[in-house]
C-alpha positions in Angstrom: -6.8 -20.8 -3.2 -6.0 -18.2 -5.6 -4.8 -14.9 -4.9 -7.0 -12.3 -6.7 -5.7 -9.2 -7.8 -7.0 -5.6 -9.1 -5.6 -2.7 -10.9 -7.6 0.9 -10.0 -5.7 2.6 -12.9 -6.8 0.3 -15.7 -9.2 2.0 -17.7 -11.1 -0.7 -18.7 -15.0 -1.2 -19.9 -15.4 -4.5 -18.8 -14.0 -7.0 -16.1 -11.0 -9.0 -17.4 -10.0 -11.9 -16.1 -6.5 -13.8 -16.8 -4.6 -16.5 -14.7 -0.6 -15.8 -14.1 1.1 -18.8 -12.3 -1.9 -20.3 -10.3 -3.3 -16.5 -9.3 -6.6 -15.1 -10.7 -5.6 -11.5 -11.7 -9.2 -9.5 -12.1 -9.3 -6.1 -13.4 -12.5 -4.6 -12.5 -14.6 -1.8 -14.9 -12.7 1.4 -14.1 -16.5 2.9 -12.9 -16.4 0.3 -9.8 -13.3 1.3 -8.1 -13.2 4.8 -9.4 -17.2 5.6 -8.3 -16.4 4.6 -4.6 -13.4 6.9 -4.6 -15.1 9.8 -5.5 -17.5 9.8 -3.4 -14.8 10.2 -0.7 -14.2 14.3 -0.3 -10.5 14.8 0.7 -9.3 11.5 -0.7 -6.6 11.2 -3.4 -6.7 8.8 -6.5 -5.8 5.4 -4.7 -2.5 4.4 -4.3 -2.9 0.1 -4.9 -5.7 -1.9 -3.9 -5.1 -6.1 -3.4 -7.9 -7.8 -3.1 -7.7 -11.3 -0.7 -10.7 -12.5 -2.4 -13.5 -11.7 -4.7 -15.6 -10.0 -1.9 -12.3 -9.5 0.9 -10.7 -6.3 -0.7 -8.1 -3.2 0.7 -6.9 0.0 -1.0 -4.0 2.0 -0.2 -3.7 5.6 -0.5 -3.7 9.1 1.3 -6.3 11.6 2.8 -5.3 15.2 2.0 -5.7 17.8 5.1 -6.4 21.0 4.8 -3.0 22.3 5.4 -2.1 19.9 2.3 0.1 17.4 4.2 -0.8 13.8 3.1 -2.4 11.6 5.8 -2.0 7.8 5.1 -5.4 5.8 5.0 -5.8 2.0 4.5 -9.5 0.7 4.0 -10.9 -2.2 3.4 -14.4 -4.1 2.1 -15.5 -7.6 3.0 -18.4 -7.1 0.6 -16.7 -6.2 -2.7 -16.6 -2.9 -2.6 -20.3 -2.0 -1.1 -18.8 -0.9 2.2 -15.7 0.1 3.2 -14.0 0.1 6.9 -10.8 2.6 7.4 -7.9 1.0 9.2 -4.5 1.9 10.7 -5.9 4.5 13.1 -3.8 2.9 16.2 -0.6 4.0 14.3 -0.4 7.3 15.8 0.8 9.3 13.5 -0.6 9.3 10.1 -0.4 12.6 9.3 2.6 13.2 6.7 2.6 9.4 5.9 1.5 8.4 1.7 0.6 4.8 1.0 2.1 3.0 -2.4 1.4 -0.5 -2.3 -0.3 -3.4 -0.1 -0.2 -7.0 -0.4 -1.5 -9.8 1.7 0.1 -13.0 2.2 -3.4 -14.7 3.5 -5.9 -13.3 4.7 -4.3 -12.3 8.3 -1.0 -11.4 7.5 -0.6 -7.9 5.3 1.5 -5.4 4.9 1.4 -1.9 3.2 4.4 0.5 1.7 4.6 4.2 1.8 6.8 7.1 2.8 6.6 9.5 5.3 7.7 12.8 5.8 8.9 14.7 8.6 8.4 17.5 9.8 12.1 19.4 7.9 11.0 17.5 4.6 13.1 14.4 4.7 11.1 11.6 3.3 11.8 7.8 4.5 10.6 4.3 3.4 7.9 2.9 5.5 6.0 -0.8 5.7 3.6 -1.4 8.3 2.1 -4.5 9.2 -0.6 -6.7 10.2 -1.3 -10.1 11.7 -4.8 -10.1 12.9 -6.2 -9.6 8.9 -6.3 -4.8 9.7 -7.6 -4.3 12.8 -3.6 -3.9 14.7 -0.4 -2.3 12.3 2.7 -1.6 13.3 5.2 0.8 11.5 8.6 0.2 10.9 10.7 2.4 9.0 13.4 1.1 6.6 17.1 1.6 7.0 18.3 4.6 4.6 21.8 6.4 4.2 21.0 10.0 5.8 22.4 11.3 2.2 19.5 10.0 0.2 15.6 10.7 0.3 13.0 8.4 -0.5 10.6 9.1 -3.8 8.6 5.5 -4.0 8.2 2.4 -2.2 6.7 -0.6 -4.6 6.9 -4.2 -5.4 5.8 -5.4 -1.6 5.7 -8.8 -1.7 5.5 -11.7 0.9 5.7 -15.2 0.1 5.0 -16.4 3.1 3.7 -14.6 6.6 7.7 -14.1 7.3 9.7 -13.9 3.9 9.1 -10.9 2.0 11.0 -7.8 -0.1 10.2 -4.3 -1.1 11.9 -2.0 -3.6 12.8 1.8 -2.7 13.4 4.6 -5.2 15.4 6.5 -4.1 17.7 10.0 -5.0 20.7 11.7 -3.8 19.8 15.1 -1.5 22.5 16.7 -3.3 21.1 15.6 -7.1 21.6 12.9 -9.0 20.0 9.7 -10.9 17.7 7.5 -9.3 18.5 4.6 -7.6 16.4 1.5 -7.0 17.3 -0.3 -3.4 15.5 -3.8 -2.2 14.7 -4.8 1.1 14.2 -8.2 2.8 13.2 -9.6 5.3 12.6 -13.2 7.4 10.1 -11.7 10.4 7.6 -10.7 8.5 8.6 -6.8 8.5 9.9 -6.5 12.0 13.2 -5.9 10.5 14.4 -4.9 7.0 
């Protein structure tokens, strides 16, 4: 079945619907995804949303607390958007932690990318992961040479519940260009 997929920053009047290599790719009126998200005090724009089916959908994205620290926050709606459920909470620590993509490889195994921050600034590339369709993640934080800090973690993708790559931007602590870095990995995101 195809693999349906939604853009929150698409300003768009109407649903459009287009088909890329055998996957549906839906992009919902801006008011539908936008409406629910401001009706959430403290939340940020979201981050990426992916959407398993029509009705099965999660969004990525980050709380902000009061001290102005980012807190990472996955939710997700099995009724297309009506409700929403907030997952992740048994990763202990989501407090400096900012969530940039999510994809699903079915609708048990997903993943979602971020970075987190600690507490002397030094960002780091981050995927956690799921096998029981959000209700268990685990963290795992990418490798990264101690001289660089981590600005953006995008194009997660999985082809399968163990084959899957993510890119990194990252820059030099001293200065410098940006560099793009890919991951992969054949356990599903126990190891980059």
């Amino acid at each position: 079945h195809p693999h349906t997929v939604a853009s929150p920053n698409r300003a768009t009047s109407a649903a459009r619907t287009s088909s890329v290599e055998g996957a549906t790719i839906t992009r919902p009126p801006r008011r539908s995804i936008n409406s629910f998200w401001r009706s959430c005090a403290g939340v940020g724009a979201p981050a990426a949303l992916f959407a398993v089916s029509p009705k099965e959908i999660y969004v990525v994205g980050n709380l902000a607390c009061p001290d102005g620290t980012p807190e990472g926050l996955i939710l997700s709606s099995e009724s297309g958007g009506k409700t929403w459920r907030r997952h992740a909470v048994e990763v202990h620590d989501l407090g400096r932690l900012t969530f940039q993509c999510v994809t699903y490889a079915d609708r048990l195994n997903g993943w979602v990318g971020g970075i987190r921050t600690d507490a002397e600034g030094r960002t780091r590339p981050t995927v956690c992961r799921t096998d029981d369709g959000g209700n268990h993640w685990r963290e795992s934080l990418l490798p990264q040479d101690p001289s660089t800090i981590a600005i953006q973690v995008h194009d997660l993708v999985f082809t399968s519940e163990s084959d899957g790559a993510v890119g990194v931007t990252l820059v030099e602590t001293a200065g410098g260009p940006e560099k793009e870095t890919y991951f992969v990995t054949e356990d599903g995101g126990r190891s980059w």
